[in-house]
N, C-alpha and C positions, 0 to 999 in steps of 0.2 A: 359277490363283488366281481364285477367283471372287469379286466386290466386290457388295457391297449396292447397293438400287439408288438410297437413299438420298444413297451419295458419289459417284453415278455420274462412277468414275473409270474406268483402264484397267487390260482385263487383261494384265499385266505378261508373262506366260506367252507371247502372241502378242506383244507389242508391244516386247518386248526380245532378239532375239541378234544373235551378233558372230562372226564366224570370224576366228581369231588365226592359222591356217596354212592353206593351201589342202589341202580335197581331206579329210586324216587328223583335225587336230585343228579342235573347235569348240566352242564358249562359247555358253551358252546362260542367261540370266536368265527363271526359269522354271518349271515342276514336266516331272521327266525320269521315265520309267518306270523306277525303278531298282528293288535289290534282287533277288531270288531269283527274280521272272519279270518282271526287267527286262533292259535294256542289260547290267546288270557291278554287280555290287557297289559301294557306296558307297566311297571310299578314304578314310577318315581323313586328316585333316592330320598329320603327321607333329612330331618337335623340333624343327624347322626353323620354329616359326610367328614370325613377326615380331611386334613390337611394336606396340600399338595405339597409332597415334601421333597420336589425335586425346585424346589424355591424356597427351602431353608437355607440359613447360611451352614460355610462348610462345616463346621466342627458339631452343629445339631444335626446335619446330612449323615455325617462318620456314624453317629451313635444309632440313627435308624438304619443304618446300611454300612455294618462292621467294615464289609470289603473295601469300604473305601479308604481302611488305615493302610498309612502308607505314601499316597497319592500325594504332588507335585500341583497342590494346585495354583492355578489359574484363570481371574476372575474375567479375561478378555474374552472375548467371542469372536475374533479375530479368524482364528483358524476355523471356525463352526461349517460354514459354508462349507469350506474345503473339503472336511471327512465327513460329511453327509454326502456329500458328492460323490465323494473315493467309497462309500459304502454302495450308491444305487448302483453306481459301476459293476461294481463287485458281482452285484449278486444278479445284475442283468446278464452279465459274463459265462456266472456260474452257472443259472439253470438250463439255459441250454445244452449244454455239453453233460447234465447230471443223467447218468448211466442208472437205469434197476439197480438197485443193493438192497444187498441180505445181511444181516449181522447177528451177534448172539446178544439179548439182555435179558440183564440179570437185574430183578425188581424184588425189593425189598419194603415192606409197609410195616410199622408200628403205630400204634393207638397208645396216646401215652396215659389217660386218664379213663380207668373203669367207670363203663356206665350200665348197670343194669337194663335198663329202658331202653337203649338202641337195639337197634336189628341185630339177631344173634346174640343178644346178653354179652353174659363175662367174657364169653369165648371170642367174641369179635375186637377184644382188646389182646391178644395174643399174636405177635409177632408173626409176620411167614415171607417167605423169600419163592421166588417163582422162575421160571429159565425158558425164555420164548425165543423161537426165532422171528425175526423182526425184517420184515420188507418195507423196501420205500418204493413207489414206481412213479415215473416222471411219465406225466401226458400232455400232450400238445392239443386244445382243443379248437374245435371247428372255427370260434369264433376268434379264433390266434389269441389268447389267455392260455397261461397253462397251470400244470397242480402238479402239486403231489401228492400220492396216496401211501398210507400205511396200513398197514396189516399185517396178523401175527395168528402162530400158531403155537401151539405149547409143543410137548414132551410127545404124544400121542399123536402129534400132524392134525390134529382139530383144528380149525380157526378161532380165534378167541372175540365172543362182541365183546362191546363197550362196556354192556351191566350185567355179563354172562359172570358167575361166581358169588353169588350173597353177599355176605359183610366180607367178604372174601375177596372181593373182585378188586381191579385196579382202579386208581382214583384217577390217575395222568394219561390220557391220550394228546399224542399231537403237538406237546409243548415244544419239542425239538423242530417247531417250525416258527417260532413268535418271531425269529431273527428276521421275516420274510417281511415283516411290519416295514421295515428300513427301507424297503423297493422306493424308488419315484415316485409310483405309484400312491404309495403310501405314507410317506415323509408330510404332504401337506394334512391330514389329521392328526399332528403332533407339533407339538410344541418342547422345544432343545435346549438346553444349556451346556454349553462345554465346560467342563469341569478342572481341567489339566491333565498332567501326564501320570502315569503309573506301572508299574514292571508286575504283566499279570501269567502266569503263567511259563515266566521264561519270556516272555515277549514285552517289549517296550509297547505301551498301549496310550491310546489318545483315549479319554474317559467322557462321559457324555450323558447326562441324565434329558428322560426324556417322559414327559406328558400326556396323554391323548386329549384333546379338544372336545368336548362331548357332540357341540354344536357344528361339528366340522367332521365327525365321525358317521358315514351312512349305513354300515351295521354293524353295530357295537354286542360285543360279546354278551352272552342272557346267560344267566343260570334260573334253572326252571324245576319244579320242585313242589309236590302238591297243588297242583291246576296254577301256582305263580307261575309268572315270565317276569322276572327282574335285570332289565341291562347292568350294567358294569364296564366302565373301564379302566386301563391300565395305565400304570404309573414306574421308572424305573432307573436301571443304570446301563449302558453299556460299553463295554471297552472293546477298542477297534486298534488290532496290527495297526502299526503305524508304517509298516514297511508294503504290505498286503493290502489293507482295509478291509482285509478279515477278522467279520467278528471272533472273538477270542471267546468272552465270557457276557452272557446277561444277564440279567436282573428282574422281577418285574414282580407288581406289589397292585391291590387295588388300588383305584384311585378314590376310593372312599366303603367302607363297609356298606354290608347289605343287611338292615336289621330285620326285614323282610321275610327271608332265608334264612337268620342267624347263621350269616357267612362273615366271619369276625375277621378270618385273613383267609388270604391265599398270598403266596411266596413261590415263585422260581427260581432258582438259580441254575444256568446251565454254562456248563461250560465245553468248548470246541475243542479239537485238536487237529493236525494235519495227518491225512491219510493217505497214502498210495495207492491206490486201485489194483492189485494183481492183474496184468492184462489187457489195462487201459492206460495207455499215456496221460495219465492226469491224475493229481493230487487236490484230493478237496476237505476245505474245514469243514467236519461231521460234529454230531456233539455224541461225546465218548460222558458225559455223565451229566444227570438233570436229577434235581432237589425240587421235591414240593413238599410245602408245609402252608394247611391248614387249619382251618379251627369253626365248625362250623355249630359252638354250643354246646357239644358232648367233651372237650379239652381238644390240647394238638392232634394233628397228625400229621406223621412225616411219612413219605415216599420217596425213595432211589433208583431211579432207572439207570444202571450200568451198559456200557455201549460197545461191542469188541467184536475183530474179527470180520471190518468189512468186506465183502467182497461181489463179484460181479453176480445178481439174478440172469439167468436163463431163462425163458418160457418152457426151456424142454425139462426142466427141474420144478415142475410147476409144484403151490404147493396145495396136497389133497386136500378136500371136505373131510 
């Protein structure tokens, strides 16, 4: 996706994937070389599409998306405009001025359901926790778009790939960038509903569910997996500073399974906090913890990426092969 250079926002393409299984299958938010001299043909969603459930009424919304107890609602769209608005601001504001950083996470995976048959047998349902350091680096490119890039290295200064590790490896890359969806740029492949007010965080928040368009989306996230290419998109909630129009916390859920893939769910939950930069006049919402769950046929899986300890990258702290 290539962004004007006007919202210089991020390209989504580079600054968004995930791997859901080690190794075979991977999630990618993004544009994929598909079609007839691509990867595989595109797979249709199939009868099996789920419900767009940012168009339930409130109290059936609560029960698919707990976080919403609590919440102040509000069935006017009165305000909608406005913090969409106060969001593209935001984040056009932010990337400019977003400095290199480095932080410490801490990533945790369980498998909740023994399956003999998956990769690794019994032992790939056993718990493990990992400790990376984690780079962002902000780039400005030629065609004035810009990205962000992430990159991590373990305990040993290695760099860590995507599907480096067996049943071992991490399933989330990149989610700590969906918030970037919200640019101008981005805002017309969605579809919005304001939802009302709610205290998330400590912060007074404006709540906001929101849809992706399929027909209005030019490249839609694929998860790819045994010679498939199956698109997919997203479905969610988020709650935006009402003082800031920093996003605070999101949300985000298929917008319909993949029977394809037997990708039954995928779930994020991430939530921000306010950080100081040691040594740079600026404070920016990072996200200090991201939740993925899930389920692609073998039972759950949850994954935690903890986020701590930002502070300024150097090039002369580079980090070794």
């Amino acid at each position: 996706m290539k962004i004007p250079q006007k919202y210089m926002v991020v390209s989504l393409a580079a600054a968004i994937t995930a791997i859901l299984a080690a190794g075979a299958s991977t999630l990618a938010a993004g544009q994929a070389d598909l079609g007839p001299n691509g990867a595989g043909p595109l797979t249709k969603l199939g009868p099996q599409e789920a419900t767009t459930y940012f168009k339930y009424p409130i109290q059936k919304l609560k029960v698919v998306v707990p976080g919403l107890n609590g919440i102040k609602y509000d069935d006017s769209q009165e305000q909608l405009p406005l913090i969409l608005n106060g969001v593209a601001k935001k984040i056009a504001d932010v990337l400019p001025r977003l400095p290199d950083l480095i932080s410490r996470e801490d990533v945790f995976h369980f498998q909740s359901t023994p399956d003999p048959n998956a990769s690794g047998g019994l032992a790939a349902t056993q718990p493990w926790g990992r400790q990376y350091k984690y780079l962002l680096q902000f780039r400005r490119n030629r065609d004035g778009s810009a990205s962000i890039a992430e990159s991590r290295v373990d305990a040993a200064g290695k760099p860590v790939e995507a599907t480096s590790g067996g049943f071992t490896a991490m399933r989330g890359y990149g989610f700590g960038y969906l918030w970037l969806f919200f640019s101008a740029a981005g805002q017309p492949e969605f579809d919005f509903r304001y939802l009302g007010e709610q205290m998330k965080g400590g912060r007074k928040a404006f709540v906001v569910a929101f849809a992706q368009v399929p027909s209005k989306v030019t490249h839609p996230a694929a998860f790819q997996t045994e010679g498939k290419v199956v698109p997919f998109y997203y479905q969610g909630v988020l709650w935006v500073d009402q003082s800031s129009f920093d996003i605070v916390a999101l949300r985000t859920d298929l917008l319909a399974p993949l029977p394809q893939v037997h990708l039954k769910q995928l779930v994020t939950e991430l939530t921000f906090r306010s950080v100081p930069i040691h040594g740079y006049d600026a404070v920016f919402w990072l996200p200090s913890e991201v939740d993925i769950s899930s389920d692609q046929g073998n039972g759950p899986s949850e994954e935690n990426h903890r986020y701590s300890d930002y502070h300024l990258y150097h090039s002369t702290s580079r980090i070794l092969p």
